[in-house]
N, C-alpha and C positions, 0 to 999 in steps of 0.2 A: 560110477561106470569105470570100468578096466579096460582099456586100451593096451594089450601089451605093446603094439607095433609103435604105439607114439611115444607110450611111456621107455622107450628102449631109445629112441631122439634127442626127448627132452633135456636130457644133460647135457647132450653135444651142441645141441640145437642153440641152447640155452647160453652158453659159453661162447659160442660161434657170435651168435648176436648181440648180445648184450653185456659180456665181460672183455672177449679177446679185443676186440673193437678198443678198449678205453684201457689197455693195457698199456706201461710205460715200458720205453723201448731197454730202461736200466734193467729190467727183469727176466728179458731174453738170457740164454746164456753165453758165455764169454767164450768157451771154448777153453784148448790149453792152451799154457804158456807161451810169450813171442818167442822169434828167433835169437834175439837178444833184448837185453834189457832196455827200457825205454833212457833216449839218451845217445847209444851205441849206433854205430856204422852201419844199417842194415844191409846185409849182403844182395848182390845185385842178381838181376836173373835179367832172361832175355825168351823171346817167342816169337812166333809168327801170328798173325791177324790173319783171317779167313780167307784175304787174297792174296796171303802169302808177303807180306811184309815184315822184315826185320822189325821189332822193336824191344829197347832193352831200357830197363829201370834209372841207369845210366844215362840216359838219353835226357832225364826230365831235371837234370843237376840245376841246383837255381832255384826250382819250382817247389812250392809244396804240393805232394802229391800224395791223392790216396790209392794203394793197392786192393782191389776188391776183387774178391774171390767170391761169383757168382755164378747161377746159370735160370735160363729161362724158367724151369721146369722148378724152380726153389721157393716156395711162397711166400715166407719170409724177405726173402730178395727182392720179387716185384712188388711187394705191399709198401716195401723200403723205398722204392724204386722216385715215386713222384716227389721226395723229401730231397734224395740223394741230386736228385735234376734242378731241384728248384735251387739248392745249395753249388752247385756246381754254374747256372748261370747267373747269382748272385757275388760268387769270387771268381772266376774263370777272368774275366777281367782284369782282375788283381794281382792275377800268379798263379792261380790254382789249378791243377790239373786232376784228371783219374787216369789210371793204368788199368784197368778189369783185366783179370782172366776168367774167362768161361769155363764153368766145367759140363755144360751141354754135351753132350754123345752125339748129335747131331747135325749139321752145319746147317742143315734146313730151317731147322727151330730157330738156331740163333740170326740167322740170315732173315729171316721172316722178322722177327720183332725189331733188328736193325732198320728194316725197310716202313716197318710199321708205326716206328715211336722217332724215324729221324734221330736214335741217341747219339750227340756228338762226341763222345771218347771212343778209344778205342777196346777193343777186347780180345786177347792173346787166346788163341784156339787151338787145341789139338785132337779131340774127338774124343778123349780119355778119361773124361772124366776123373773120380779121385783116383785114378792111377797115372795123370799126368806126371810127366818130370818136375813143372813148379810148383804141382799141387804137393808130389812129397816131399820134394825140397822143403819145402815150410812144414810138413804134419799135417797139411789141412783137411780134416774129417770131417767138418762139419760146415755151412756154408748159411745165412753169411758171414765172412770170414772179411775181416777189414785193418791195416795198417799203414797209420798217415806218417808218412816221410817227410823230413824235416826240408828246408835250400842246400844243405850241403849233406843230405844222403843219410843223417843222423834219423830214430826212430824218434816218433814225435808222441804218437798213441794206437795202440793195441786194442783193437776190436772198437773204437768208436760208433756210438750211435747216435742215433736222434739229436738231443738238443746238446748233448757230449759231445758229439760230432760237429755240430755247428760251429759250437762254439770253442773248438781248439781250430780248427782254420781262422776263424773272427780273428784268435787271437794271433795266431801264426803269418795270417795273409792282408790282414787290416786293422792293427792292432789299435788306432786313431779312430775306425767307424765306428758305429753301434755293434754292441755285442750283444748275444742272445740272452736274453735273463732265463737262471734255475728255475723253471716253473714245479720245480717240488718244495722250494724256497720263499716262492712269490710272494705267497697269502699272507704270509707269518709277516715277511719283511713291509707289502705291504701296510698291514692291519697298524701295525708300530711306527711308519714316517712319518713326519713334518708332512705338510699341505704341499708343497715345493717337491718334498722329493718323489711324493706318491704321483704328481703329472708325470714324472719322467721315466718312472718304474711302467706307468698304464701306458706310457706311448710306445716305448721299448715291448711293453708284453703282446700290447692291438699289431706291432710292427713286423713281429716273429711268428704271432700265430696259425696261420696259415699253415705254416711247416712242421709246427708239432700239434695235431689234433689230437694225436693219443694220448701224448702225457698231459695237455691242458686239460681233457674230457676225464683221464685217473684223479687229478688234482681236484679241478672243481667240484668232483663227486663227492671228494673228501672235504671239501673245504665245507660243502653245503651243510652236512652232517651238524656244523657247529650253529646252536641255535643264538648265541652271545654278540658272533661277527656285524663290526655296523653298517650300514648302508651303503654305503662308497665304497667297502668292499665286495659287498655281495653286488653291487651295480659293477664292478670290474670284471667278478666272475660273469654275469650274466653276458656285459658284451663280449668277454673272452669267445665264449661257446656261440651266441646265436648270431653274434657278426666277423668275429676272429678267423676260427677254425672251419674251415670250409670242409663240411664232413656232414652226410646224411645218412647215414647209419643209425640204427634203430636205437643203438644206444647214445649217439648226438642227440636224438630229437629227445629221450628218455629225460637226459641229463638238463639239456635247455626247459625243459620242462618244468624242470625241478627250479633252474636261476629262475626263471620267469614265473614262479609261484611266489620262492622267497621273494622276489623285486615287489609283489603287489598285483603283478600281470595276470591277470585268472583269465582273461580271453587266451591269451598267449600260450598261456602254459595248458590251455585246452587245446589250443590247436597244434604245438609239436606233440603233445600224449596221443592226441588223436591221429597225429601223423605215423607217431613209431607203432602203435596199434595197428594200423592199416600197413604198415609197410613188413611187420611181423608176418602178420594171417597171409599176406601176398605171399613171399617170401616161403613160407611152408608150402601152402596151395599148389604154388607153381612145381614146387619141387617133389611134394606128394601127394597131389590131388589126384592122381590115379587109384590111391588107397580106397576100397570101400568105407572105411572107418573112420578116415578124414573126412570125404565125401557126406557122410552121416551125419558130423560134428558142426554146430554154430560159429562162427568168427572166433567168440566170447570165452564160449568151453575150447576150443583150439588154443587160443591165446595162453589162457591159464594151464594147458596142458603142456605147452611145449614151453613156456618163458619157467613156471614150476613157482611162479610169484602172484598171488592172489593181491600183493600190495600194488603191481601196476598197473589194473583193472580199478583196483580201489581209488588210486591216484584221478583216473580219467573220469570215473564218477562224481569222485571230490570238485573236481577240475569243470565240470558240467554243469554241476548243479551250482556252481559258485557265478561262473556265465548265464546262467538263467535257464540250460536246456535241462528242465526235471526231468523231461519225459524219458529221455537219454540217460539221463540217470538214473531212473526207476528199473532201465530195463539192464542193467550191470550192478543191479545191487545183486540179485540171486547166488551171483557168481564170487563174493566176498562177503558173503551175508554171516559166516562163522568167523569171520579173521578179527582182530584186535590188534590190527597195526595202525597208527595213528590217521592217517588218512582215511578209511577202514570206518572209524569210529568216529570219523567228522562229516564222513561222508551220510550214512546213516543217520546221522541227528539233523543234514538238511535237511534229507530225504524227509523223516519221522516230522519235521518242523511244518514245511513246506504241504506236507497233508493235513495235520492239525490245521494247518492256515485255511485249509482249502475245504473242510470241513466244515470248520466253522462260519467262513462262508456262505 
C-alpha cells in the first residue's frame, strides 16, 4: 500500500523519535570562533534584565560563570534547559554562576517562562534579537551559543555542552568532588578495569546519569551492537538506561529494550518495546489522526510506516513470544514476514517452533 501523505513523515517522524532523542550533545554544532582564544581575558559587556537592572559580566569577578546566549523560542536551548538547571543547582553553591542573554523579541515570552520554570539566573534583554548590541558584539548567529568564564575573567570554554559542560565547571568549581565520567569512553574504559576500579567508574556513571540521557542512550546503542562484551558490562549498560537516565522517549524505552534482552530480561525488554510501540502509534495518532489514511491504517502498519524499521516490530515479536504471549506474536509477524534481520529470523523460528509444538499436540 502507498501512503504518500505518511510516507512524506516518515523520515522526520522517524528522526524526531528515534534518532534525534539519543543524539550526543558533541555532534550539535559549534558555531564560529570565540572572541578570544581560550585562556585570554574575555571582554566584558554589560545589559539590562526585563525590569531594568544593570548588570555587567564584571559583576561575577571571583566566580566561574557561564555566558549563555539563548531564548525561549530556540529548541535546542529548552531541550538543554533541564541539564543546564540541574548543573547550575549542583555548583551554584560552589561558586558557579550564569549570566543568559535572551535573544526573545518578546518580553512576554520571556516573562512567562520566568514566572513559569521559577529559573534562578538572570537573563540580560533587549527585544532584539540577533541584532542586539551583545549579540554582535560576540558574532552570535546561532543560538545556543555558550562561553564559561574562568574566577579572574579569563575564557575557560567555548560553546560547552552536555557532559563537556559538566565537567569543565567539576573541574573549574570542585575540583576535590566527583567528576563526570566521558560516557563516549566509559564502556571501553569500563570492559578493561580491575574489579576495584570498575565499582567507582559504575558509581560515578549511576551518579551523573540523570543529566546526560542523550549521550548515555548514543552510547549504550553503540556499546549493545557488540556481541563479545561481558556481563558486568552489559549489566552496567543496562542499569545506565532503565534506572540512570531519567528519559521516556520512544527511543529510551527502544534502547532499554535492547540492555534488558542482552541482560537475559525477555519480560522486561517486552515491556519497554511494548511501551515505545504504544508511545510511537500515540504520538502520530495524536498528531495525525485527523488524516483519512492514518485513520484507515492498523497500530502495526503505522508503526512500520512511520519508524521505516520492520526490525522494531520484529524485536517486539522476538520479545513476546520469548515471554510466552504467541498469540501477540502471531499477530506482528505479517508485518516482518520478508525481513532477515536477526530478530526477524528468531522470531519466526519461535513462531514456526511453537505451532509444530501445537500441532503435534
Amino acid at each position: 500500500m502507498h501512503i504518500p501523505s505518511l510516507h512524506r513523515l516518515a523520515a522526520p517522524l522517524t528522526l524526531l523519535l528515534l534518532l534525534v532523542a539519543a543524539a550526543p550533545a558533541q555532534f550539535m554544532p559549534t558555531g564560529p570562533k570565540p572572541p578570544v582564544p581560550v585562556g585570554e581575558k574575555f571582554p566584558n559587556f554589560s545589559g539590562k534584565t526585563m525590569d531594568g537592572k544593570e548588570i555587567a559580566l564584571a559583576d561575577y569577578h571571583g566566580k566561574v560563570t557561564l555566558v549563555d546566549f539563548w531564548a525561549t523560542w530556540c529548541g535546542p536551548c529548552m531541550a538543554e534547559m533541564p541539564s543546564v538547571r540541574k548543573l547550575y543547582e549542583e555548583y551554584h553553591p560552589k561558586g558557579f554562576e550564569i549570566l543568559a542573554v535572551s535573544l526573545d523579541y518578546e518580553k512576554e515570552d520571556l516573562a512567562s517562562y520566568y514566572e513559569s520554570s521559577s529559573l534562578p539566573w538572570p537573563s540580560l534583554f533587549d527585544g532584539l534579537g540577533y541584532e542586539g548590541p551583545i549579540t554582535t558584539k560576540f558574532n552570535v548567529n546561532s543560538i545556543p551559543r555558550t562561553y564559561l568564564i574562568g574566577k579572574e575573567g579569563e575564557l575557560l570554554a567555548f560553546n560547552p555542552r552536555g557532559s563537556e559542560l559538566w565537567t569543565v565547571v567539576a573541574q573549574h568549581v570542585d575540583p576535590e568532588g566527583p567528576q563526570p565520567p566521558n560516557y563516549d569512553t566509559l564502556f571501553a574504559r569500563y570492559a578493561e578495569a580491575p574489579a576495584e576500579e570498575r565499582a567507582v567508574l559504575a558509581e560515578q556513571a549511576m551518579k551523573f546519569a540523570a543529566f546526560f540521557p542523550h549521550e548515555i542512550f548514543f552510547n549504550v546503542q553503540e556499546v549493545l551492537k557488540n556481541e563479545k562484551l561481558d556481563s558486568e558490562t552489559l549489566a552496567l549498560a543496562h542499569r545506565l538506561v532503565t534506572e540512570g537516565a531519567e528519559d521516556n522517549s520512544p527511543a529510551a524505552l527502544g534502547i532499554s529494550a535492547l540492555a534488558s534482552w542482552r541482560t537475559g530480561n525477555s519480560t522486561q525488554a517486552r515491556d519497554y518495546q511494548h511501551a515505545m510501540f504504544e508511545k510511537v502509534v500515540k504520538q502520530v495518532r495524536s498528531r495525525y489522526g485527523h488524516d483519512p489514511e492514518v485513520k484507515a491504517l492498523g497500530d502495526e502498519e503505522l508503526f512500520v510506516i512511520v519508524t521505516g524499521d520492520p526490525e522494531l516490530i520484529a524485536r517486539l515479536a522476538l520479545f513476546e513470544a520469548t515471554a510466552g504471549n504467541m498469540e501477540r506474536a502471531r499477530e506482528l509477524l505479517p508485518h516482518f514476514v520478508e525481513s532477515d534481520n536477526t530478530y526477524a529470523v528468531q522470531a519466526r523460528e519461535k513462531i514456526a517452533a511453537a505451532e509444530e509444538k501445537k500441532s503435534d499436540g
